[in-house]
MARKETOR-987280 format. One record per residue (C-alpha): z, y, x; residue in one letter. Coordinates in Angstrom, 1 decimal. Example, Ala and Ser with C-alpha at 12.3 -4.5 7.8 and 13.67 -1.06 7.14 Angstrom:
+--------+--------+--------+----+
:     pz :     py :     px : aa :
+--------+--------+--------+----+
:    7.8 :   -4.5 :   12.3 :  A :
:    7.1 :   -1.1 :   13.7 :  S :
+--------+--------+--------+----+
END
This chain:
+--------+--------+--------+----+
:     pz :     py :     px : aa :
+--------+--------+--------+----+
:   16.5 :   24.8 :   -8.3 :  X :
:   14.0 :   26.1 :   -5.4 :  X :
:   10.8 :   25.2 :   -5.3 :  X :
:   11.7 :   23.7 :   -2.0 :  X :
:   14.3 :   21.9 :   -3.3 :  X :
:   12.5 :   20.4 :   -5.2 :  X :
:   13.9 :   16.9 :   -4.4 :  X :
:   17.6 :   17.7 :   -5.3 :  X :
:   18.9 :   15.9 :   -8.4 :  X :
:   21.0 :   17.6 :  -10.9 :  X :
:   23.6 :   15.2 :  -11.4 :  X :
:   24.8 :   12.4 :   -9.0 :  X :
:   28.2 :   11.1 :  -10.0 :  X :
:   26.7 :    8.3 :  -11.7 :  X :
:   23.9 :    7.4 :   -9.2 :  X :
:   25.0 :    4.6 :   -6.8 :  X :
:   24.0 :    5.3 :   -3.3 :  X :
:   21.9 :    4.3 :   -1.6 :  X :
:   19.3 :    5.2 :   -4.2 :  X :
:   15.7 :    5.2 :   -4.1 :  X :
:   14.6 :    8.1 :   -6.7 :  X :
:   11.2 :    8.7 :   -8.0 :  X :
:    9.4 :   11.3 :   -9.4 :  X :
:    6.5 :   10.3 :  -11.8 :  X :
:    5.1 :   13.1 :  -12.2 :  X :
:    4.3 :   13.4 :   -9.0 :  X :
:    3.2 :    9.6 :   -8.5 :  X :
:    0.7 :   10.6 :  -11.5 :  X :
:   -0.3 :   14.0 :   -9.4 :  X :
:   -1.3 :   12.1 :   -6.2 :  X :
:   -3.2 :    9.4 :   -8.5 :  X :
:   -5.7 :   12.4 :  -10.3 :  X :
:   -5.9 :   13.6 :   -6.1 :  X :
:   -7.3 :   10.0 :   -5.5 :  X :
:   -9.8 :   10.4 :   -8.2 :  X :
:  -10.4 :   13.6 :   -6.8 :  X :
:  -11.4 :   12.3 :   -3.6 :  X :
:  -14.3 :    9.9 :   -5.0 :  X :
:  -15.8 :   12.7 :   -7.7 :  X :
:  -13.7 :   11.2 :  -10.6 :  X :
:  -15.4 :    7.9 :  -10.4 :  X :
:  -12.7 :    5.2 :  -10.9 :  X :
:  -15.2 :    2.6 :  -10.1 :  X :
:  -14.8 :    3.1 :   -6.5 :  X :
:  -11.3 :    3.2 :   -6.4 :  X :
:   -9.4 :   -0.4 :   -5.8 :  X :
:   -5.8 :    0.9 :   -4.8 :  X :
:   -3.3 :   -1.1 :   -2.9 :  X :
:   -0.4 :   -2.2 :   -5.1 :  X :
:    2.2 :   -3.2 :   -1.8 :  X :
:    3.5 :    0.3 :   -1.9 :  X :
:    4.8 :    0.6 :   -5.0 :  X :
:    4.9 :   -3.4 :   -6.1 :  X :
:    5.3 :   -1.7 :   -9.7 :  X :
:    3.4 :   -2.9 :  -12.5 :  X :
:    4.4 :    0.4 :  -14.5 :  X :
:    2.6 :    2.6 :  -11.6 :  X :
:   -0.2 :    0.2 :  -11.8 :  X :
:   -0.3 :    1.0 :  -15.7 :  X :
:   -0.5 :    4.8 :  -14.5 :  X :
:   -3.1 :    4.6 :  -12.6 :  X :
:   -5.2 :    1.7 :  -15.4 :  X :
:   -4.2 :    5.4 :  -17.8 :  X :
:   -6.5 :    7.0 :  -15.4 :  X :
:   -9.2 :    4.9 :  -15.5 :  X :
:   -8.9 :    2.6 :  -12.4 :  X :
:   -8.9 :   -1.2 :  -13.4 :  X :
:   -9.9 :   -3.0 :  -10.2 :  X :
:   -6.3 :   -3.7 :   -7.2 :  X :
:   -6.1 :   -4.8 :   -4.1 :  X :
:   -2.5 :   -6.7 :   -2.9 :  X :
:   -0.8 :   -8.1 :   -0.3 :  X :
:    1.2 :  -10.9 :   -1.6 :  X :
:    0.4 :  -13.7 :   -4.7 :  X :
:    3.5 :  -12.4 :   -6.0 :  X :
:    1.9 :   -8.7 :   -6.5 :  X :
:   -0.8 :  -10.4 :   -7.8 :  X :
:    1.1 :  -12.1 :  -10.7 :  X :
:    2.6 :   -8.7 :  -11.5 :  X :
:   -1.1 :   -6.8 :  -11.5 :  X :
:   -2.3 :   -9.3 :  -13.7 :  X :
:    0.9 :   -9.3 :  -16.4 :  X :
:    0.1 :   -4.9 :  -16.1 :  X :
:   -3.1 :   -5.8 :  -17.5 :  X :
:   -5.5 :   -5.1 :  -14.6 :  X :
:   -9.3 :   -6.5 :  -14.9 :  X :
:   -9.8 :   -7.4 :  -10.9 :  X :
:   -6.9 :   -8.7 :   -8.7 :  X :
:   -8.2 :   -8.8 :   -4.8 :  X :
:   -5.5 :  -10.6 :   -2.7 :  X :
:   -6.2 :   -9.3 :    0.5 :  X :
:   -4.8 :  -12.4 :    2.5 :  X :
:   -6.3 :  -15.7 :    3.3 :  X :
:   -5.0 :  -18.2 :    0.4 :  X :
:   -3.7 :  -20.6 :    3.1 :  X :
:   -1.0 :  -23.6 :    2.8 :  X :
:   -0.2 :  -24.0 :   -0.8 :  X :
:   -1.5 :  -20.8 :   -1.9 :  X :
:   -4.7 :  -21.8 :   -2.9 :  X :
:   -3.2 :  -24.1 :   -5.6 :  X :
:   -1.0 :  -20.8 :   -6.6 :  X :
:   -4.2 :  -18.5 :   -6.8 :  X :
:   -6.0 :  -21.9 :   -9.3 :  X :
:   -2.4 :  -21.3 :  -11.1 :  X :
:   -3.1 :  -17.7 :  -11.4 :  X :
:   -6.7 :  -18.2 :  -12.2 :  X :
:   -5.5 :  -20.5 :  -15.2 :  X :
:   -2.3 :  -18.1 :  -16.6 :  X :
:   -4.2 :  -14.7 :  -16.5 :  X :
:   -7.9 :  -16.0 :  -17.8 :  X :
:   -8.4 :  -12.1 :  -18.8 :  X :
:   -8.4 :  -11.1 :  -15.1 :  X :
:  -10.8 :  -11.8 :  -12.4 :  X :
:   -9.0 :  -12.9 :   -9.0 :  X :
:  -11.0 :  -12.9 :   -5.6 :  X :
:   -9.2 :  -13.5 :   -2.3 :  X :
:  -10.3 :  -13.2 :    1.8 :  X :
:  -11.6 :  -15.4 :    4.0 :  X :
:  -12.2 :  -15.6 :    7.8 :  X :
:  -12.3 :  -19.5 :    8.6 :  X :
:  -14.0 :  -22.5 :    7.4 :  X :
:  -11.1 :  -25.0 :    7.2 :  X :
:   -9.9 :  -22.1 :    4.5 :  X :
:  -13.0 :  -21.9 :    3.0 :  X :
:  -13.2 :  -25.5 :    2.3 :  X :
:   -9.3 :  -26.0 :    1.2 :  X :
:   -9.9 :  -23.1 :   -1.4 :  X :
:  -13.1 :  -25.0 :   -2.7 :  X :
:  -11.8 :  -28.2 :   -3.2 :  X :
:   -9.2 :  -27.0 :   -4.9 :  X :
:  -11.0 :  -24.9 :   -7.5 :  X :
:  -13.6 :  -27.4 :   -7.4 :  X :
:  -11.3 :  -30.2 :   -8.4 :  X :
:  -10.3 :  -28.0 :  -10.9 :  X :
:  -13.7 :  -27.0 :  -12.9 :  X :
:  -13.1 :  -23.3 :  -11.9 :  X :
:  -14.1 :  -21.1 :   -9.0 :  X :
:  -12.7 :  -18.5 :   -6.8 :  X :
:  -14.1 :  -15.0 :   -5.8 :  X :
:  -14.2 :  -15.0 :   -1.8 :  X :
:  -14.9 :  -11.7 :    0.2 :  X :
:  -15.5 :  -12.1 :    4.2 :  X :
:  -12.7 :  -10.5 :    5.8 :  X :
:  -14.3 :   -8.7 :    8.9 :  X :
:  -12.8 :   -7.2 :   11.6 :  X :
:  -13.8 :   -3.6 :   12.3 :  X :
:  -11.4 :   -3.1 :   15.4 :  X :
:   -7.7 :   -3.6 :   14.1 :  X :
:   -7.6 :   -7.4 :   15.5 :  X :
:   -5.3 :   -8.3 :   13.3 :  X :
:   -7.4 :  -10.8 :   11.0 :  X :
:  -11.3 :  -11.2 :   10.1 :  X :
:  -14.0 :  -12.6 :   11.8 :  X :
:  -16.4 :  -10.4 :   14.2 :  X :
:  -19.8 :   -9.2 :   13.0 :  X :
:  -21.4 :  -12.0 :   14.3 :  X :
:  -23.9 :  -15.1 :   13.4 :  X :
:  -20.7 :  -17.1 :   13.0 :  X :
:  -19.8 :  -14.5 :   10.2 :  X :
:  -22.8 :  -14.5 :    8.8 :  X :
:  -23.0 :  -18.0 :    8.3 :  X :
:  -19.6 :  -18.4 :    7.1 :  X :
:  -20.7 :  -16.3 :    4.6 :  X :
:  -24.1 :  -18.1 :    3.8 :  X :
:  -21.5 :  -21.1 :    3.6 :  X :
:  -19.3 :  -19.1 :    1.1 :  X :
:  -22.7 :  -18.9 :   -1.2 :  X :
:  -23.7 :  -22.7 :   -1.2 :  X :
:  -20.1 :  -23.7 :   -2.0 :  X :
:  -18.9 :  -24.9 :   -4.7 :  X :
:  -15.7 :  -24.1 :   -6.3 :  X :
:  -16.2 :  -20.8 :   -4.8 :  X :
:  -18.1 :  -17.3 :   -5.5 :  X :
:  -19.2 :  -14.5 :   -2.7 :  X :
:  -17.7 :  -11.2 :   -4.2 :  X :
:  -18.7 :   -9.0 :   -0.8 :  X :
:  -16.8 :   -7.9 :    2.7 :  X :
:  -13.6 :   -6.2 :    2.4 :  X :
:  -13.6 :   -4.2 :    5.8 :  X :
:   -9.8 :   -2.9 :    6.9 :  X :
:   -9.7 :    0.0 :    9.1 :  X :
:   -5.6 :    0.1 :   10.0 :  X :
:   -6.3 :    1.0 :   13.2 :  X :
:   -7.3 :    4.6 :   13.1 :  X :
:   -4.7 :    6.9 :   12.4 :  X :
:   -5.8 :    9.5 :   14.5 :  X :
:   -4.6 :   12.9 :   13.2 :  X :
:   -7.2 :   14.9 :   14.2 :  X :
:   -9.5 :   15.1 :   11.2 :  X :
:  -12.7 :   15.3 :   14.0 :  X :
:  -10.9 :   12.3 :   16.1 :  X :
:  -10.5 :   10.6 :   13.2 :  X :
:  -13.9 :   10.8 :   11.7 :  X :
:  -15.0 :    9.8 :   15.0 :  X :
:  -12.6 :    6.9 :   15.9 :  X :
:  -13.8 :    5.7 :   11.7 :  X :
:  -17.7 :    6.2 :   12.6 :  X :
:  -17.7 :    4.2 :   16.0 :  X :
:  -15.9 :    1.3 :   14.5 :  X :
:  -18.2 :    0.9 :   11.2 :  X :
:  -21.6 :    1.5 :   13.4 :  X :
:  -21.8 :   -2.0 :   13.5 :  X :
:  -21.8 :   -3.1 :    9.8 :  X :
:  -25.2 :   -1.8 :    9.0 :  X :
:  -27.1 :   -4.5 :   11.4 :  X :
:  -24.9 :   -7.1 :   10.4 :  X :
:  -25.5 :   -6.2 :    6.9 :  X :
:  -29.1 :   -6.8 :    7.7 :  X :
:  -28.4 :  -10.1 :    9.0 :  X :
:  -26.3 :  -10.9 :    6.0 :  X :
:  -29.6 :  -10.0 :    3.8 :  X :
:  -32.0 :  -12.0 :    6.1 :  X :
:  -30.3 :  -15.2 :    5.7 :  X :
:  -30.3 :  -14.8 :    2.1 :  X :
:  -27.1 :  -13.5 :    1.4 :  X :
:  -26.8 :  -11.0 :   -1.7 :  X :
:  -24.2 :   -8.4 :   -0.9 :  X :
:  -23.6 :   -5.8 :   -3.6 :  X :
:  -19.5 :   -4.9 :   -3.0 :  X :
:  -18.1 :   -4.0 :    0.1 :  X :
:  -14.3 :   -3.1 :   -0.3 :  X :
:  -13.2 :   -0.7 :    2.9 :  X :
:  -10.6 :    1.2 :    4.4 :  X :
:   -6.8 :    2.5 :    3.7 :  X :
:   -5.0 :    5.6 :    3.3 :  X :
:   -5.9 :    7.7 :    6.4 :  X :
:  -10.0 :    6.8 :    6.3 :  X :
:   -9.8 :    7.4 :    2.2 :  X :
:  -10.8 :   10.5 :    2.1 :  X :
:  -14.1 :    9.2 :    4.7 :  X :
:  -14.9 :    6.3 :    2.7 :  X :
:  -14.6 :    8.4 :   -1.1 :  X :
:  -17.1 :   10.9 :    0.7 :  X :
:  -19.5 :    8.3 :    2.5 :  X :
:  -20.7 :    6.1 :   -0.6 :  X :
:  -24.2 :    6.2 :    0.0 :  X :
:  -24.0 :    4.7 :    3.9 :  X :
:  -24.9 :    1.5 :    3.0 :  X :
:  -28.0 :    1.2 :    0.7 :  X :
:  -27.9 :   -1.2 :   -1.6 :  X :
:  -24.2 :   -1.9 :   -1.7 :  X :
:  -21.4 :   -0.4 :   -3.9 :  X :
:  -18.3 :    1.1 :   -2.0 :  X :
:  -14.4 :    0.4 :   -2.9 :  X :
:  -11.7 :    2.7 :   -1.8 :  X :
:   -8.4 :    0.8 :   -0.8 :  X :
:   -5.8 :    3.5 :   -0.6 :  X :
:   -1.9 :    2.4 :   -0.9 :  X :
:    0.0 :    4.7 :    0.3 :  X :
:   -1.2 :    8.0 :   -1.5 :  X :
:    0.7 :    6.8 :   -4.4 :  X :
:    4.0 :    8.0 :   -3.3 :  X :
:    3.5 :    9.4 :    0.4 :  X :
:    5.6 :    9.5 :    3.0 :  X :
:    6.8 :   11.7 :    6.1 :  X :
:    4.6 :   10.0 :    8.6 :  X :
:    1.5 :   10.3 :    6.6 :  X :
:    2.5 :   13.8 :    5.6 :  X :
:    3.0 :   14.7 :    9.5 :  X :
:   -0.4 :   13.2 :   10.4 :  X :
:   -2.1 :   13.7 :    7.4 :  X :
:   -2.0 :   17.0 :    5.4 :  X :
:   -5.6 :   17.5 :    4.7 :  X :
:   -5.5 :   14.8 :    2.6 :  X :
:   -3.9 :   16.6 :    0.1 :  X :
:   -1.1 :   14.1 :   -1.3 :  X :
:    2.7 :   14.9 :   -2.3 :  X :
:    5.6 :   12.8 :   -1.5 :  X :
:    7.0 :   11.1 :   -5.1 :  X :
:    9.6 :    9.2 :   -3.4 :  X :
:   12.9 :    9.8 :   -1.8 :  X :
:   16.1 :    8.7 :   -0.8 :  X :
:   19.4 :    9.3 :   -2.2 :  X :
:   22.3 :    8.9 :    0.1 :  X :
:   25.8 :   10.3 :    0.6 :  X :
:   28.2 :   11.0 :    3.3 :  X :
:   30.4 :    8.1 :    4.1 :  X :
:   32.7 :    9.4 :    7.1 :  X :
:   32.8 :   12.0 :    9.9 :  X :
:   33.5 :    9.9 :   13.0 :  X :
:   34.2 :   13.2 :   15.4 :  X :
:   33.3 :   16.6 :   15.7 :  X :
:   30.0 :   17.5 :   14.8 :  X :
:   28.4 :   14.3 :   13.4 :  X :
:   28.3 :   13.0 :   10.1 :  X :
:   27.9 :    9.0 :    8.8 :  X :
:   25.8 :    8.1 :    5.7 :  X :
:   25.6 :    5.3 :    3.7 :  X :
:   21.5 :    4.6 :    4.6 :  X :
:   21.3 :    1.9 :    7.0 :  X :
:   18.3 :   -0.1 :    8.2 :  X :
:   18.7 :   -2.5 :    4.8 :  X :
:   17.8 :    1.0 :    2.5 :  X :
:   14.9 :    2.3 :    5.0 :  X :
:   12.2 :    0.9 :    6.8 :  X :
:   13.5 :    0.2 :   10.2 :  X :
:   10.3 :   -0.6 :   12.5 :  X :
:    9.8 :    2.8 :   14.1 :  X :
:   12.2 :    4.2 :   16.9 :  X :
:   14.9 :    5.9 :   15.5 :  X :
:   13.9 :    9.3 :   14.9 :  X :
:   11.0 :    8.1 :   12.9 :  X :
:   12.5 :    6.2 :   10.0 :  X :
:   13.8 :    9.1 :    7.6 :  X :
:   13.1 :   12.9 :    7.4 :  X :
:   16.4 :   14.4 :    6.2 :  X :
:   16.6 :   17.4 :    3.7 :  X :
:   18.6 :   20.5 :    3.6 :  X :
:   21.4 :   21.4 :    6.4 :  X :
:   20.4 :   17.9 :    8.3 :  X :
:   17.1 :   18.8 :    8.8 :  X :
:   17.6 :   19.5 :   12.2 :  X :
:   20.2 :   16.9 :   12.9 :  X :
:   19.4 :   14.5 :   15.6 :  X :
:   19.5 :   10.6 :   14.3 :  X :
:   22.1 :    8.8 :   16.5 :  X :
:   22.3 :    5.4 :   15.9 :  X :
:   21.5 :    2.9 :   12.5 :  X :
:   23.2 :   -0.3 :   11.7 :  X :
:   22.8 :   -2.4 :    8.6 :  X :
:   24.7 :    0.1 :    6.3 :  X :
:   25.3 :    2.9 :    8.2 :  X :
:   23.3 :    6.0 :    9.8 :  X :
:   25.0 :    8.6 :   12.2 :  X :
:   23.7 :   11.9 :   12.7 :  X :
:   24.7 :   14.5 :   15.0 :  X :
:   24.8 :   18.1 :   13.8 :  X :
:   26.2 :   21.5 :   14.4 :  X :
:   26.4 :   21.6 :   10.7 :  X :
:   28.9 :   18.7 :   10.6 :  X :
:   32.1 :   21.3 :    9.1 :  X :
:   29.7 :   22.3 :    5.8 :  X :
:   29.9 :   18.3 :    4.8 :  X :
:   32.7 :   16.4 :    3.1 :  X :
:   33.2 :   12.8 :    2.6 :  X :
:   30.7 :   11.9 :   -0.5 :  X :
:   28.3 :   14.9 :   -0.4 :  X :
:   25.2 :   14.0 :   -1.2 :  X :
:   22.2 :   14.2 :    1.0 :  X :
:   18.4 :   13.7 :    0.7 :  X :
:   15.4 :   12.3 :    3.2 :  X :
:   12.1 :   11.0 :    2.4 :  X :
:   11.2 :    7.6 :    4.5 :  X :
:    8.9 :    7.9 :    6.9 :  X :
:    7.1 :    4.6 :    6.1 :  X :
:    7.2 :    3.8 :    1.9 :  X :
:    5.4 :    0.4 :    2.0 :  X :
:    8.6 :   -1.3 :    3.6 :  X :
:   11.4 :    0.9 :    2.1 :  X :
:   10.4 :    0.3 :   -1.3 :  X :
:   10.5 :   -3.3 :   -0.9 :  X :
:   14.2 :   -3.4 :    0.2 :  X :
:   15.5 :   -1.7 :   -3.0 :  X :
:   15.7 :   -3.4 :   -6.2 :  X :
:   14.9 :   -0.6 :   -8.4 :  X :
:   13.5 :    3.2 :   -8.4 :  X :
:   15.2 :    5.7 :  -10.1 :  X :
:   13.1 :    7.8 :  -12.4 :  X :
:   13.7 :   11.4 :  -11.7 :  X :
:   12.2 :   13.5 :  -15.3 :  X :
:   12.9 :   17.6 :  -15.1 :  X :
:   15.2 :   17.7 :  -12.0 :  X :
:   17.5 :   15.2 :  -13.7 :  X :
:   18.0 :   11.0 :  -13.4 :  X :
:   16.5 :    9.8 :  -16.8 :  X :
:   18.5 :    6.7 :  -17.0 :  X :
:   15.2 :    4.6 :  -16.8 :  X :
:   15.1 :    2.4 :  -13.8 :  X :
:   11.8 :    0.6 :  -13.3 :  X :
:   12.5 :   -2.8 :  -11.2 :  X :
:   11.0 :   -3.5 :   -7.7 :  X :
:    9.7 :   -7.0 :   -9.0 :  X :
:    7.6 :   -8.1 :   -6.1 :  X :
:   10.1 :   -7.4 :   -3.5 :  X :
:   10.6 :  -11.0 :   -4.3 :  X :
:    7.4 :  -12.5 :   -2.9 :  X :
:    7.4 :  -15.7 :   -5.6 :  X :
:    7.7 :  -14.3 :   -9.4 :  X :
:    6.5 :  -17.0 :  -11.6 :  X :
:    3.3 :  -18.5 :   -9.7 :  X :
+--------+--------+--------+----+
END
């Protein structure tokens, strides 16, 4: 097989499709690039698990060193702690009955140290009573809103003295900030390094107001996939305060982050099986990858970067279990022909499969690792 065919699978009969195959190999090549990017020093790497939501790729990257997460959902968290990791950061407010699930957490893994966000008071007092109650405590970071608006508190006195609050609390601990930066994307490596510089400017004077009101802050936990590479090379811009990378994505890529993101260096590791399922008409083709196999949020010509002759189809229309493409290449096709894409969003396309494929040598190995956390309630 080509180089550039790199994705093709030597034999399919077998494989059920829609399939969503993975290459480990390559998982475990994008997870040295990560350590790459902060000078080998696992410390400062705190990887997003709600890509994979695998507790054999969080073992991986543990293999390589890294033994601090960061997740999305209590169920992820279950599933980081059972893989053995030392520091689980839920990167969500513990509202409604979650805080009793994180105590349940706190009390099943005993071996690994949980931590979750916080951006409001009524929260912050929920979470302490409830640990409190309980004789045990609960790591608390400030969530703070750099300029995605989505959750956190602004760098303001009401932040900082949430945070003082966090401190005289009982039944809770002040781990740090966790800083998200979803909002800048741009590609443009100069644009982006701009776009990330303007929106942490800000962080150094309320940093200094954290410090003045007596507030001891020694962890700040920042960024995602497209800032990594500016976080990993910027640890020093905050004396006195050690810097986490949060990266998800790199773990498996994808075809928007590899369209916007080259110089990052990473390799997709996932991709989707799926076969021809009719030819409604001259020149287009069906197959069987409809918006329940692939992420579906992104207009249609941005959810899944065929391979080989339908590279240069054009992406018609989607239903649940169906995808028609239109292309002058329709006659080369017959009903059950295989054909591969890579998603252009993982994070979402991996949670709507029930299990990945492992892909060893060019061939399916037979091992199938199971999607666990697509359910979001395991045990917890």
């Amino acid at each position: 097989m080509s180089e550039d065919q790199w994705y093709a699978v030597g034999d399919t009969e077998h494989l059920a499709s829609p399939a969503l195959l993975l290459w480990p190999e390559r998982a475990q090549r994008n997870i040295q690039r990560m350590l790459e990017l902060t000078g080998g020093d696992a410390r400062r790497l705190r990887p997003h698990v709600k890509t994979h939501k695998l507790g054999e790729v969080c073992q991986m990257q543990m293999e390589a060193g890294i033994s601090k997460f960061k997740c999305a959902t209590i169920a992820e968290a279950e599933m980081t702690a059972e893989a053995g990791a030392a520091e689980v950061l839920l990167a969500y407010q513990p509202v409604g009955p979650n805080a009793a699930r994180m105590l349940a957490l706190v009390e099943k893994f005993p071996q690994t140290k949980f931590a979750a966000l916080v951006d409001d008071e009524g929260v912050l007092k929920k979470v302490a009573q409830v640990f409190s109650t309980a004789g045990k405590s609960l790591t608390l970071f400030l969530d703070v809103d750099c300029g995605m608006h989505r959750t956190g508190i602004e760098m303001g006195e009401a932040a900082v003295a949430l945070c003082r609050q966090v401190v005289d609390t009982d039944g809770v601990d002040f781990g740090g900030l966790h800083v998200y930066d979803g909002h800048i994307h741009d590609p443009d490596q100069d644009e982006r390094k701009a776009h990330y510089e303007k929106s942490y400017e800000p962080l150094a004077g309320f940093i200094t107001r954290l410090r003045a009101a007596g507030v001891e802050l020694s962890l700040i936990v920042a960024g995602g996939s497209p800032t990594f590479a500016l976080h990993a090379s910027d640890a020093e811009k905050v004396t006195g305060a050690r810097w986490e990378c949060s990266p998800g994505t790199t773990v498996f890529w994808d075809a928007g982050y590899g369209t916007h993101f080259p110089d990052l260096g990473f390799e997709p590791a996932v991709v989707l099986m799926m076969r021809v399922i009719s030819k409604p008409g001259s020149g287009f083709v069906c197959l069987d990858l409809g918006n329940k196999a692939v992420a579906p949020e992104n207009p249609l010509d941005k959810r899944v970067k065929l391979f080989g002759p339908l590279a240069d189809g054009e992406l018609m229309g989607q239903s649940e279990e169906h995808l028609v493409v239109k292309t002058d290449r329709a006659a080369d096709f017959s009903v059950g022909d295989v054909v591969y894409g890579l998603p252009w969003h993982i994070c979402p396309t991996v949670a709507l499969h029930m299990e990945a494929v492992l892909i060893r040598d060019g061939e399916a190995s037979g091992e199938r690792w199971a999607i666990k956390c697509r359910n979001r309630r395991l045990s917890i």
